[in-house]
C-alpha positions in Angstrom: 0.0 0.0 0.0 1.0 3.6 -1.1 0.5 5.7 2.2 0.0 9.0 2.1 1.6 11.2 4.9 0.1 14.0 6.0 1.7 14.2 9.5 4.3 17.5 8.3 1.4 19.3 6.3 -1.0 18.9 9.8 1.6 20.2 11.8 2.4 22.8 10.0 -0.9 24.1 8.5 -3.1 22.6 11.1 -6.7 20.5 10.3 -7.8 23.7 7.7 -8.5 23.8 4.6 -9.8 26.8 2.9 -11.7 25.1 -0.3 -9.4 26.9 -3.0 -7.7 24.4 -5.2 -3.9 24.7 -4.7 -2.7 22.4 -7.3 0.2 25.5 -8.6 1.4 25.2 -5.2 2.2 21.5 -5.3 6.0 21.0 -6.3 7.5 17.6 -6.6 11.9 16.5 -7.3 12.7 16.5 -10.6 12.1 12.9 -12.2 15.1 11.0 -14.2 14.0 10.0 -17.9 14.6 6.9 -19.5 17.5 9.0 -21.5 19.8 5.3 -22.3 16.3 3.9 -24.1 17.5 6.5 -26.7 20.9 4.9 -27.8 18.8 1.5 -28.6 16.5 0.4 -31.6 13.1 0.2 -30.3 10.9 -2.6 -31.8 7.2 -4.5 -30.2 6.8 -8.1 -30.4 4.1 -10.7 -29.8 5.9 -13.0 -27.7 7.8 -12.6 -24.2 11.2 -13.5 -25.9 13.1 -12.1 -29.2 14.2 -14.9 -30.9 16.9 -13.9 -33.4 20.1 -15.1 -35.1 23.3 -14.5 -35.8 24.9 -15.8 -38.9 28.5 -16.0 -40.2 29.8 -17.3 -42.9 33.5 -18.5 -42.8 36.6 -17.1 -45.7 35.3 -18.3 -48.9 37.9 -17.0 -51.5 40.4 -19.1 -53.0 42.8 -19.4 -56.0 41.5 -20.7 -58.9 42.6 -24.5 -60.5 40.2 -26.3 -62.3 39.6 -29.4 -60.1 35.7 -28.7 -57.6 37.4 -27.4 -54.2 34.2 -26.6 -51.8 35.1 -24.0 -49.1 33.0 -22.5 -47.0 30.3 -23.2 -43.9 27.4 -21.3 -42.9 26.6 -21.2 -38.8 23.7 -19.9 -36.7 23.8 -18.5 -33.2 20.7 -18.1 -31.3 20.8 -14.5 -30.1 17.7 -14.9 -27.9 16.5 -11.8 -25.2 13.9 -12.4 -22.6 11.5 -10.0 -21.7 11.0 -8.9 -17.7 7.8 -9.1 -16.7 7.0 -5.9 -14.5 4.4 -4.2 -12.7 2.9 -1.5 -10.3 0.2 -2.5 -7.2 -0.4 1.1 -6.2 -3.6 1.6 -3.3 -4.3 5.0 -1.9 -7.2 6.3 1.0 -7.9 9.5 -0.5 -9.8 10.4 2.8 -5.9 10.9 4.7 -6.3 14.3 2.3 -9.5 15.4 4.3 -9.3 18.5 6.9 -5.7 19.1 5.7 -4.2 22.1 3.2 -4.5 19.2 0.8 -8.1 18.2 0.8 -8.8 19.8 -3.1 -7.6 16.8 -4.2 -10.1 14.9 -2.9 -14.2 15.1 -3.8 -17.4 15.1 -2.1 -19.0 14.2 -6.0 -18.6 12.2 -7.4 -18.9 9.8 -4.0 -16.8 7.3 -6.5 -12.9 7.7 -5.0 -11.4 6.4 -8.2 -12.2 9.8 -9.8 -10.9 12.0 -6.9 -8.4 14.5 -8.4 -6.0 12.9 -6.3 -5.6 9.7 -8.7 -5.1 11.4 -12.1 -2.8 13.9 -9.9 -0.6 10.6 -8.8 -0.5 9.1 -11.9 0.4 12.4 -13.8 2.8 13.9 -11.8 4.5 10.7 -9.4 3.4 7.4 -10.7 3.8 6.8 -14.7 7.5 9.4 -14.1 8.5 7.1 -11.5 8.2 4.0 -13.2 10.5 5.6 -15.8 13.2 6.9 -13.3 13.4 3.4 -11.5 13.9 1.4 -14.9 16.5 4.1 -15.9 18.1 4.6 -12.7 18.4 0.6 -10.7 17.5 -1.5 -14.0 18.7 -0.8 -17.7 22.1 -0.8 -16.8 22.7 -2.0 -13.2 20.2 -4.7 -13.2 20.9 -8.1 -11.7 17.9 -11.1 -11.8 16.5 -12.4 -8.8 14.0 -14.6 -8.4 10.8 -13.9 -7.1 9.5 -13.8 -3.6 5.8 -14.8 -3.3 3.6 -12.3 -1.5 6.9 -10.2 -1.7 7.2 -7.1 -4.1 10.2 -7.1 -5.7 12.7 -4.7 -5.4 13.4 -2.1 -8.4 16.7 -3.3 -10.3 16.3 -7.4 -9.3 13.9 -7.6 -12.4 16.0 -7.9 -15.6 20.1 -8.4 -16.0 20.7 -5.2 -17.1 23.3 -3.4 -19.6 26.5 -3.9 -17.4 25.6 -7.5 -16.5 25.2 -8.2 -20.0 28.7 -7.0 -20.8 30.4 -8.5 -17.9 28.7 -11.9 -18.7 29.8 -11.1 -22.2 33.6 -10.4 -21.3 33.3 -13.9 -18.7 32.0 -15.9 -21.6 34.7 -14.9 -24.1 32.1 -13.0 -26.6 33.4 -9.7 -25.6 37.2 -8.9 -25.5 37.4 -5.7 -23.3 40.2 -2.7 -24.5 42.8 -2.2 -21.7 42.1 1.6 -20.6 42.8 1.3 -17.0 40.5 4.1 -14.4 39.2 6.6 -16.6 41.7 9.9 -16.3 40.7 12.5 -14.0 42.7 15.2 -16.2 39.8 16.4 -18.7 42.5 16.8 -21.4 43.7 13.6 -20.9 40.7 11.7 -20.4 40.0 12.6 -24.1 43.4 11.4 -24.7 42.0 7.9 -23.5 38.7 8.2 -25.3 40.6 8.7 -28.8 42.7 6.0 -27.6 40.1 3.3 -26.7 38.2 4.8 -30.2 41.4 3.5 -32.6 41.3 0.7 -30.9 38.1 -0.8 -31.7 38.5 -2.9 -34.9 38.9 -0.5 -38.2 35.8 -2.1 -39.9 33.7 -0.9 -36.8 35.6 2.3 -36.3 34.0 3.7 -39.0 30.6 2.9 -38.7 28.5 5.6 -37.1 28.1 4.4 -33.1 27.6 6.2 -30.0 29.8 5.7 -27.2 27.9 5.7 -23.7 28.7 6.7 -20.5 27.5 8.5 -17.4 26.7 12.0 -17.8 29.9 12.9 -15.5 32.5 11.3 -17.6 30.6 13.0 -20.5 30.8 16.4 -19.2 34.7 15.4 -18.4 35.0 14.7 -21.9 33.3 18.0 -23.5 35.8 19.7 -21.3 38.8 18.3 -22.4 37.7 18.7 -26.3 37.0 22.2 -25.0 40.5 22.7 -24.0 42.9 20.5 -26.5 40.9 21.7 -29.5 40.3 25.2 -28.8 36.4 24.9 -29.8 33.5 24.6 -28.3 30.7 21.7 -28.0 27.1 21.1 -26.3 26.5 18.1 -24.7 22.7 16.9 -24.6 19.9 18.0 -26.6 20.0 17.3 -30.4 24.0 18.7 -30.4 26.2 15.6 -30.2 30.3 15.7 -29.0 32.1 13.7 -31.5 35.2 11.7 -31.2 37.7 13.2 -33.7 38.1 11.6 -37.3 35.5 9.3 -36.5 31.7 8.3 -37.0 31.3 8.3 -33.0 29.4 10.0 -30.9 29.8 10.7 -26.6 26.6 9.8 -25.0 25.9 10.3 -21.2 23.4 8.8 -19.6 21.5 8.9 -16.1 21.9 5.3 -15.6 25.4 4.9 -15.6 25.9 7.0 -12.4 28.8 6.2 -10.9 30.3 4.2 -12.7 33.4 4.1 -15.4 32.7 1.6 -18.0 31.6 3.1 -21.3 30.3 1.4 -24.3 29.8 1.2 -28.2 27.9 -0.5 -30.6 25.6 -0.4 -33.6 22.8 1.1 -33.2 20.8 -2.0 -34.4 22.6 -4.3 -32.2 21.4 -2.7 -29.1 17.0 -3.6 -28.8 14.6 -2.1 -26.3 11.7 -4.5 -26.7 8.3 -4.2 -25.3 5.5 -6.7 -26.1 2.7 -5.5 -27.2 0.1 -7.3 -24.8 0.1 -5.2 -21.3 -1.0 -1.9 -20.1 2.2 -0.2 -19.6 1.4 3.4 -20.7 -2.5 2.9 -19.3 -2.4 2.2 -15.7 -6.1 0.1 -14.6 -7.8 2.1 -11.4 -10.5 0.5 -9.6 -11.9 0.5 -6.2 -9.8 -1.7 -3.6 -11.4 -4.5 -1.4 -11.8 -1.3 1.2 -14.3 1.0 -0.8 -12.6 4.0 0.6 -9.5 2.5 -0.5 -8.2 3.1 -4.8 -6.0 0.6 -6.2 -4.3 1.4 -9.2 -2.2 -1.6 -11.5 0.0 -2.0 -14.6 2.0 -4.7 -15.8 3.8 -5.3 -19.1 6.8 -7.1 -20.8 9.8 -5.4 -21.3 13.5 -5.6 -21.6 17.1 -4.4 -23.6 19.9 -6.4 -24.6 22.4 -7.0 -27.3 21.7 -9.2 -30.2 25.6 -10.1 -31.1 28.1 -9.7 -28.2 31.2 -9.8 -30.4 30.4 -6.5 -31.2 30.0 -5.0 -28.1 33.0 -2.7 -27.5 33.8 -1.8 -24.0 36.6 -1.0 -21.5 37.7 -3.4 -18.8 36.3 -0.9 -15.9 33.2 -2.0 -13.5 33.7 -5.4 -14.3 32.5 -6.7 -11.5 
């Protein structure tokens, strides 16, 4: 259950309210967007797991002589990616509102709670911004699976093995071959030094190809810095501008929900999928009265999840490996 806590607003207003709806006076923190969904391919799907493929073909070309000299193999990979199944159980007593500053979001009519202006409030302003800061902030990147715990919610991030699990399982397995960059450089100058570094190090026929390099929004702003100051111009990071890694086709990227942390990452665009099914309720949150009539219940749940389809391509640094 979702309490709501009125205790600081009684003592410090009293048991008054003065009937004038004071919804301009209501401030809440400043949400986190789901900004590393933006660096993926988005696609829906019917089923609760992308099932894809990778193919190769082995060196085919030879010298020519007239005898038949078969060379060549075709293989497939499965590439698969599970969806996480998630969901909100929000229930509210509007009636905590009553004979405090905040009773105009409550109603006298209609009697039905589920139409208070306290629910379309919630789910406005707290509940569908919320669901997007946890998924940014404890589960796209930081992740780790858990398994359930009946009659237990779950906590935020123990839902999905997110970006940096993905990697590190990648780099255990032997798919992803990490470039030596040691701690990211505290100097801004030479922490672009490093970037350009790590950049010519990826393999030339991927070097080329436009990607975007991720990273928390720190390092980011410690690289825009450093271009600032080695090549005497200046850049924008955020927004539609992009900071570019010199002679190259790639791009910096911060994001929210790699806080922390100093392992950055590149790949094509295509090979990185945010995929949501398209059975579930996930951007139309059910509301209905709770087994208490006086109490509102409001419920979502949906498939979702992001992941790479072909790990060899993944490149990364050997930071936050853990």
């Amino acid at each position: 259950m979702a309490d709501i806590t009125t205790t600081d607003l009684v003592a410090q207003y009293g048991t008054y309210y003065d009937g004038k709806d004071k919804r301009d006076r209501l401030y809440e923190l400043v949400r986190v967007k789901s900004e590393t969904d933006m660096v993926a391919s988005s696609i829906t799907i019917e089923e609760n797991e992308y099932q894809a493929a990778e193919s190769e073909f082995t060196e085919i070309l030879q010298g020519f002589q007239k005898g038949w000299t078969p060379k060549g193999a075709l293989t497939f990979k499965p590439r698969p990616i599970k969806l996480g199944n998630f969901k909100i159980d929000v229930e509210v007593f509007p009636d905590d509102l009553k004979n405090t500053w905040a009773e105009f979001l409550t109603g006298l009519e209609p009697a039905e709670r589920t139409q208070w202006p306290l629910v379309r409030w919630m789910l406005e302003k707290h509940i569908m911004p919320k669901i997007q800061e946890d998924w940014e902030l404890k589960e796209v990147f930081g992740g780790v699976k858990t398994a359930i715990n009946a009659g237990t919610p779950s906590a935020a991030g123990a839902n999905i093995d997110g970006l940096r699990k993905q990697i590190n399982d990648g780099i255990t397995a032997g798919d992803i071959t990490p470039i030596a960059t040691g701690a990211a450089a505290t100097d801004p100058v030479a922490f672009v030094d490093q970037i350009e570094a790590f950049v010519d190090a990826i393999p030339q026929e991927y070097r080329d190809k436009p990607m975007e390099l991720v990273m928390s929004k720190d390092l980011a702003k410690r690289y825009a810095r450093g271009y600032r100051a080695k090549y005497m111009t200046g850049v924008v990071v955020g927004g539609e501008s992009r900071l570019e890694v010199v002679d190259t086709n790639i791009t910096i990227v911060g994001v929210p929900s790699m806080i922390g942390s100093e392992k950055w990452f590149c790949t094509l665009k295509w090979n990185l999928k945010k995929i949501m099914r398209n059975k579930g309720n996930f951007n139309s949150p059910q509301v209905t009265k709770g087994e208490n009539p006086r109490g509102v219940q409001i419920y979502s749940d949906w498939w979702m999840s992001i992941g790479f389809l072909i790990p060899e391509i993944v490149f990364t640094n050997d930071q936050d490996t853990l």
